[in-house]
C-alpha positions in Angstrom: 28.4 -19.1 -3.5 26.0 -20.0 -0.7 23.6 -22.5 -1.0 20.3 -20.8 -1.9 22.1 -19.3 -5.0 23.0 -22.3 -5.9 19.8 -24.3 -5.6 17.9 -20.5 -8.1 20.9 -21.3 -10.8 20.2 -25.4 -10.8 16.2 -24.3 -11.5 16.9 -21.3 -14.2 18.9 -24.1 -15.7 16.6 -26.7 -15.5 13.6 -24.3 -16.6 15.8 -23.1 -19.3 16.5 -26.4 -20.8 12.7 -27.7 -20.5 11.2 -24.3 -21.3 13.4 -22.4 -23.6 10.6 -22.2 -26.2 8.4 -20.3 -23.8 11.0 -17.9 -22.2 11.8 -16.1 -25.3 9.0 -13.7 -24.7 10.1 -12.8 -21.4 12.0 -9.4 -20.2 12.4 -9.9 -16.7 15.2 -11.6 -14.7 18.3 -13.1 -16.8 19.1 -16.9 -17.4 22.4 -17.8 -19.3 22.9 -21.2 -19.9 26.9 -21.4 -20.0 26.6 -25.1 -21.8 24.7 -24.2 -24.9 25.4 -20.1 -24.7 21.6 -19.2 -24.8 20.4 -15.9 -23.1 16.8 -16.0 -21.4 14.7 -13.5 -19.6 12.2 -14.9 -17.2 9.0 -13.9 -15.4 6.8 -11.2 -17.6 5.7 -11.3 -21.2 6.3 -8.8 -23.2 3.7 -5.9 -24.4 5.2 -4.9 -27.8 3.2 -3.2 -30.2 0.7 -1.7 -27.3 0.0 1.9 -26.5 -2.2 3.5 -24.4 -5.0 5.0 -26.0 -8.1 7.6 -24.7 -12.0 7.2 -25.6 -13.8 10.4 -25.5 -17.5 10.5 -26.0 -19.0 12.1 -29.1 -22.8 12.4 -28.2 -22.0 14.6 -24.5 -20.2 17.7 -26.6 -22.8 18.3 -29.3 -25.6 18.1 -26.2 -23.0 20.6 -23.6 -22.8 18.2 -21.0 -18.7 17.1 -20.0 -17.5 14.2 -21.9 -16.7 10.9 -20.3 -13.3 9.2 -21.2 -11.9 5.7 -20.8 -8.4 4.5 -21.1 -7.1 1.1 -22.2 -4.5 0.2 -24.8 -4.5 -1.3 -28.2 -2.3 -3.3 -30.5 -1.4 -1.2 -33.1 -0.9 -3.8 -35.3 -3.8 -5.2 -35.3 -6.0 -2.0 -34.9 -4.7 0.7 -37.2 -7.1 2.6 -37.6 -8.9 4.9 -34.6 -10.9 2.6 -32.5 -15.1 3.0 -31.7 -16.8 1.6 -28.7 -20.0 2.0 -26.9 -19.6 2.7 -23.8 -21.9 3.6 -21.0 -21.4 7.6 -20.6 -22.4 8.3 -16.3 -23.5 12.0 -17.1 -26.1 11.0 -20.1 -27.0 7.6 -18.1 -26.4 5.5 -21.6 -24.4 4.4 -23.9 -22.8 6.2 -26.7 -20.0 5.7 -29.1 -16.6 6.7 -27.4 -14.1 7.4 -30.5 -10.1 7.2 -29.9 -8.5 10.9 -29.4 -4.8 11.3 -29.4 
């Protein structure tokens, strides 16, 4: 093993020891810690539980103009139900309520 692999396995460990309570969200990169058998993921938290979702306006249809659409996700944990926002519609120059399609 060359040095600089060395030096990244003596931090993972380290990190692993101190921060093992914070890594356990993680899904990127791999830390084993050999003396107390632990598995870690480093780097990125994890999105579980979100899907992308699209926001069609309500108001532009009923008036023949196109509709404007957003997309963003949501935690469909939290929101069960169809989400409702204003948001500012560029072709009617206001805002309207934008209601989750699928």
């Amino acid at each position: 093993m060359n040095i600089a692999k060395i030096l990244v396995w003596k931090l993972f460990f380290y990190l692993g020891r101190i921060w093992s309570w914070k890594l356990q969200n993680c899904h990127l990169g791999v830390l084993h810690s050999p003396s107390r058998g632990n598995l870690y993921t480093l780097f990125a938290k994890k999105k579980a539980g979100r899907v992308l979702i699209t926001l069609e306006c309500t108001e532009a249809r009923k008036l023949g103009k196109p509709p404007s659409r957003y997309y963003t996700t949501k935690n469909k944990i939290n929101t069960p139900q169809r989400l409702e926002l204003m948001k500012y519609n560029k072709y009617l120059k206001r805002h309207t309520l934008h209601k989750e399609i699928r």
